[in-house]
Every structure is written in structure tokens, then in C-alpha cells.
Backbone as a chain_set.jsonl record, in Angstrom:
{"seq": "XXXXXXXXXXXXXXXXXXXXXXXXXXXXXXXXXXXXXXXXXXXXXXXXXXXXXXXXXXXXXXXXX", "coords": {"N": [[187.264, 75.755, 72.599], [185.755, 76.888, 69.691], [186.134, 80.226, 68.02], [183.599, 80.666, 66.69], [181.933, 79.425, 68.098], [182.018, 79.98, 70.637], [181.12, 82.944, 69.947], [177.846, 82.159, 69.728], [177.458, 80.393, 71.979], [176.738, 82.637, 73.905], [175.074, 84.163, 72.299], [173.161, 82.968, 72.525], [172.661, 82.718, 75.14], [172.517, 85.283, 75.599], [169.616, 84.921, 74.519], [168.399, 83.025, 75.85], [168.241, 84.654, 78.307], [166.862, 87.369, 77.323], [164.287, 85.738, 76.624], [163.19, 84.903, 79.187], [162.99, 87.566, 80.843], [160.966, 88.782, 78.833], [158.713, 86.82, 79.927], [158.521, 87.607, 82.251], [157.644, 89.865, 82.221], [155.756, 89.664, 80.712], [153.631, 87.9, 82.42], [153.272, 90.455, 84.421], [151.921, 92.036, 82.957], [150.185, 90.67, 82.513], [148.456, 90.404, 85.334], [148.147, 93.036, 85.644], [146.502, 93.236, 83.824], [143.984, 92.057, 84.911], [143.394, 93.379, 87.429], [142.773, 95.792, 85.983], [140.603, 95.383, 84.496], [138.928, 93.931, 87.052], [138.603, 96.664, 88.372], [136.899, 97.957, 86.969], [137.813, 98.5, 83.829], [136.463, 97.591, 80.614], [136.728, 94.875, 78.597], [137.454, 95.017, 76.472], [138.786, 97.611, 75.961], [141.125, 96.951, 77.97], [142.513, 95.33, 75.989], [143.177, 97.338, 73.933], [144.457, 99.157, 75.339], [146.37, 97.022, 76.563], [147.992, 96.764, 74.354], [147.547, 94.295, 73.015], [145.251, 91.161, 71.604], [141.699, 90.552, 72.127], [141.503, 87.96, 72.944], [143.881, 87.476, 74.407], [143.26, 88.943, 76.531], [141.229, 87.455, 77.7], [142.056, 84.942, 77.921], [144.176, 85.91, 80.404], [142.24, 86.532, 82.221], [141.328, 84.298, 82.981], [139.391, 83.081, 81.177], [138.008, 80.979, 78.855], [136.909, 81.041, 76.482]], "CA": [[186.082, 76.287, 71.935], [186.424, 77.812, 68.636], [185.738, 81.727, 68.258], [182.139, 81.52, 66.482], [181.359, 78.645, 69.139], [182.017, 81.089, 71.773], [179.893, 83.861, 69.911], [177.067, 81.334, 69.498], [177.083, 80.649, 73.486], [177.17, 84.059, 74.049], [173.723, 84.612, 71.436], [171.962, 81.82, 73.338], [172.697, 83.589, 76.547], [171.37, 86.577, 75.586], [168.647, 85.245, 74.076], [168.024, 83.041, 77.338], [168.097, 86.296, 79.138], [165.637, 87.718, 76.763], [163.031, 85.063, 77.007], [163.067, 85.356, 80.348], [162.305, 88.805, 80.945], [159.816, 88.336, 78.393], [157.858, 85.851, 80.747], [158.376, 88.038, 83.746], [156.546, 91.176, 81.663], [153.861, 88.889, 80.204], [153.169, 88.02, 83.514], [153.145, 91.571, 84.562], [151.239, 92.437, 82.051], [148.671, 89.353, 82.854], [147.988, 90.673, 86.268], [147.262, 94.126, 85.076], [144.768, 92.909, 82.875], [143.104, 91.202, 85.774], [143.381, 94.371, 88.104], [141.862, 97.132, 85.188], [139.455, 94.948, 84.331], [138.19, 93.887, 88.386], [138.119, 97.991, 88.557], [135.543, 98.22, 85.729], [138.03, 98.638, 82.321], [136.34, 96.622, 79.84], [137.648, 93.607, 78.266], [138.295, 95.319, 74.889], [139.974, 98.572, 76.6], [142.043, 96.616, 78.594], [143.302, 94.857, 75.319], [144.015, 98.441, 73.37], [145.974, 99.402, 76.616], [148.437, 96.498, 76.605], [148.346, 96.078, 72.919], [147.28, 92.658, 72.694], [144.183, 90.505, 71.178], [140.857, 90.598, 73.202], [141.4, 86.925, 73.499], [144.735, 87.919, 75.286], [142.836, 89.385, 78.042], [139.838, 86.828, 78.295], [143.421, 84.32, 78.745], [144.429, 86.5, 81.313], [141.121, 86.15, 82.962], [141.215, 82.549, 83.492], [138.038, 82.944, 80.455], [138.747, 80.41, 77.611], [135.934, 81.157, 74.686]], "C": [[186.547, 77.223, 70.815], [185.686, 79.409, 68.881], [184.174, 81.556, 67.839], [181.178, 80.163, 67.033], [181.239, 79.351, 70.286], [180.779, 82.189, 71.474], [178.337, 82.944, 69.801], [176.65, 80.911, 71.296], [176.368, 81.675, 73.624], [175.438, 84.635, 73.451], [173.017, 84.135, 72.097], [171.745, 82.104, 74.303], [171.915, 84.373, 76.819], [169.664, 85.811, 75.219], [167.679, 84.357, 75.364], [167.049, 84.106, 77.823], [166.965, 86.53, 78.77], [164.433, 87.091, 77.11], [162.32, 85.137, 78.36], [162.47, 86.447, 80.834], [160.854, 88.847, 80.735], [158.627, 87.977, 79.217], [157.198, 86.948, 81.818], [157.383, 89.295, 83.211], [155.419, 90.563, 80.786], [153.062, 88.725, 81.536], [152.614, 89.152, 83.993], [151.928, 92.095, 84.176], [149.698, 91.252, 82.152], [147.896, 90.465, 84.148], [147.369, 91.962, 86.408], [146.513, 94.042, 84.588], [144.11, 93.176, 84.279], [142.914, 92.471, 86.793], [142.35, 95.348, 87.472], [140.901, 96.508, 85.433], [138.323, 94.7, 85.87], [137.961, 95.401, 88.746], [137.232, 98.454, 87.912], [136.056, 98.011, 84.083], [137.615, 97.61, 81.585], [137.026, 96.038, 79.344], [138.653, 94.268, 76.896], [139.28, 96.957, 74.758], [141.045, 98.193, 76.841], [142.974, 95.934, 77.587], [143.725, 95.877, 74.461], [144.965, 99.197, 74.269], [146.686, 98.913, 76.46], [148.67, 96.404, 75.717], [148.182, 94.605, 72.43], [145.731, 92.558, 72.21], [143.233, 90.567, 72.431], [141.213, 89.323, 73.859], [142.896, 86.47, 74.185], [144.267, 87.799, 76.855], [142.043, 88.384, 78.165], [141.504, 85.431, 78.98], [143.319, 84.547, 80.234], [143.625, 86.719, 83.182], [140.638, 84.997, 83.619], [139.829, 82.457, 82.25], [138.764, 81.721, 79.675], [138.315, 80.77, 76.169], [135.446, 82.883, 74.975]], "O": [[187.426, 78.08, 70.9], [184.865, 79.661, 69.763], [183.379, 82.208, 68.515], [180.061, 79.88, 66.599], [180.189, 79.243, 70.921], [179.82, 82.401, 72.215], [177.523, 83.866, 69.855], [175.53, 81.186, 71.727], [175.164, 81.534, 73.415], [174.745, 85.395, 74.128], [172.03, 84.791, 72.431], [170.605, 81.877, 74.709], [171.024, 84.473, 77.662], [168.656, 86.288, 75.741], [166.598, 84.768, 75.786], [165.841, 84.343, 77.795], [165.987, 86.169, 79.424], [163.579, 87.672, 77.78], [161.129, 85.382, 78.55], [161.336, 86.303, 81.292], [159.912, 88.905, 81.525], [157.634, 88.704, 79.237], [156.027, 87.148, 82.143], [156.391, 89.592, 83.877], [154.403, 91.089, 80.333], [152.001, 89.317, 81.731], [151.388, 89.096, 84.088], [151.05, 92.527, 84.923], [148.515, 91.34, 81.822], [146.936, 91.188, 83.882], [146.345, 92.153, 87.063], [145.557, 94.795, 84.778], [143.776, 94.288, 84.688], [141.698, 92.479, 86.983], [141.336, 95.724, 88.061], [140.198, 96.782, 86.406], [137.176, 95.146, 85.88], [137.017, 95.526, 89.527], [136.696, 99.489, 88.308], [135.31, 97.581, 83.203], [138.261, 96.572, 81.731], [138.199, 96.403, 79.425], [139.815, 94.135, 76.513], [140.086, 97.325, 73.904], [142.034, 98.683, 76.296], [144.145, 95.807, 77.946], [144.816, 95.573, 73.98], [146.026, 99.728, 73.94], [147.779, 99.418, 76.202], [149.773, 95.869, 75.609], [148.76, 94.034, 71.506], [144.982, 93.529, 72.318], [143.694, 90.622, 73.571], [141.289, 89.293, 75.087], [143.095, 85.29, 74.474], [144.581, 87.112, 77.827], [142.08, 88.23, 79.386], [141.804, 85.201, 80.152], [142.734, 83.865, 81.075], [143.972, 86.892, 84.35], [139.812, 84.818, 84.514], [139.113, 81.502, 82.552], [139.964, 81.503, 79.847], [138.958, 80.809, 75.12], [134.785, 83.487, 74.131]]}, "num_chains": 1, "name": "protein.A"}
């Protein structure tokens, strides 16, 4: 393997990694919606909390429109 075949693994790895995470804190971040919101936080609170689009949270909700 040449050297900037090795660093090139190595980027993809990480960035693997990264995506990953990612998923696992979208998720996260899904189920919190779904929690505030079943406690009362409105739809458009709950999307200036996580920082996302309203139509984030209605997602999150199982809503579609």
C-alpha cells in the first residue's frame, strides 16, 4: 500500500466512525423529540431546542405533512 493509500484508508475510517455516531445522536435526538413533545413541548419548541426544521420533529413523530 502506498503512503497516501494508507492515509486515504485511514480518512474513510474516520469518516466511517463519524457517520456513525452521527446516526446514533440523530437517533437520540429523534426520541427526545418524541418524549418533550408527549410531555406537552410544542412542535415548534421542540424544533428551536434541538436546532432542527419543524418538519424535523413532525419526522420524528412518525407525522409526514
Amino acid at each position: 500500500m502506498t503512503p497516501n493509500e494508507d492515509v486515504l484508508q485511514q480518512a474513510g475510517q474516520r469518516w466511517q466512525d463519524i457517520r456513525a455516531q452521527e446516526r446514533a445522536i440523530g437517533a437520540e435526538v429523534y426520541a427526545l423529540i418524541v418524549t418533550v413533545v408527549n410531555e406537552g413541548t410544542s412542535e415548534v419548541r421542540a424544533a428551536e431546542l434541538a436546532g432542527v426544521d419543524r418538519m424535523t420533529v413532525r419526522r420524528a413523530l412518525g407525522k409526514r405533512s
